[in-house]
C-alpha positions in Angstrom: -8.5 26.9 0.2 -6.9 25.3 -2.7 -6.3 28.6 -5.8 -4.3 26.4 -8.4 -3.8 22.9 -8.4 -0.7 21.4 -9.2 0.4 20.5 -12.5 1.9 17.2 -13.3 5.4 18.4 -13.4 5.5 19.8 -10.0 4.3 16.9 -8.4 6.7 15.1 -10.1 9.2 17.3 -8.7 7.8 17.3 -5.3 7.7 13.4 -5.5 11.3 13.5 -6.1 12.5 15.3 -3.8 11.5 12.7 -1.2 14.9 11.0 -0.2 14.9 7.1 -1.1 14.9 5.8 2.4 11.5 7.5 2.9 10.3 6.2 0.2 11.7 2.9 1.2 10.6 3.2 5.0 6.5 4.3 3.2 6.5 1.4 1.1 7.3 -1.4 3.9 4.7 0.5 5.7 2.2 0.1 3.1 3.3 -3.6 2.8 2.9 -4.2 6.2 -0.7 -2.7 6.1 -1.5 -4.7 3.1 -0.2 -8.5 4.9 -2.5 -7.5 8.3 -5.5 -6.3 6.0 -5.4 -9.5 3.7 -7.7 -12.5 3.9 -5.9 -16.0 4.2 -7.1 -16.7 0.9 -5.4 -13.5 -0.8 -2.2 -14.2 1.4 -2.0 -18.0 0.1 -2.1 -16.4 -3.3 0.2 -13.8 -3.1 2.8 -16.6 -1.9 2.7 -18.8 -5.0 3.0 -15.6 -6.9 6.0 -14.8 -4.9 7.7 -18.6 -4.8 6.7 -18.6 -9.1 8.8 -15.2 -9.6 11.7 -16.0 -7.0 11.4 -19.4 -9.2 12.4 -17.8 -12.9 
C-alpha cells in the first residue's frame, strides 16, 4: 500500500540514477515496439520525416 507518493525531485533522482546504457538498451526497446505496432501508413510517414531531418 502506497503511504506517500513521490515528489518530483525524487523521481528525478531515481530517474537518474539509471546508468545510460539502460536507458539506451529501454529506448531501442520502445522503438522496436513502436516499428512492429505501426500501420504501413504511419511507417511511410515517419520515413519522410526521418529522410527530411537527415536532409537539413
Amino acid at each position: 500500500m502506497i503511504t506517500k507518493w513521490e515528489t518530483k525531485e525524487e523521481r528525478i533522482s531515481k530517474f537518474m540514477k539509471i546508468s545510460p546504457e539502460k536507458k539506451l538498451e529501454w529506448l531501442g526497446k520502445m522503438h522496436e515496439f513502436k516499428l512492429k505496432m505501426s500501420s504501413k501508413q504511419r511507417k511511410k510517414i515517419s520515413m519522410k520525416l526521418k529522410k527530411l531531418h537527415n536532409q537539413t
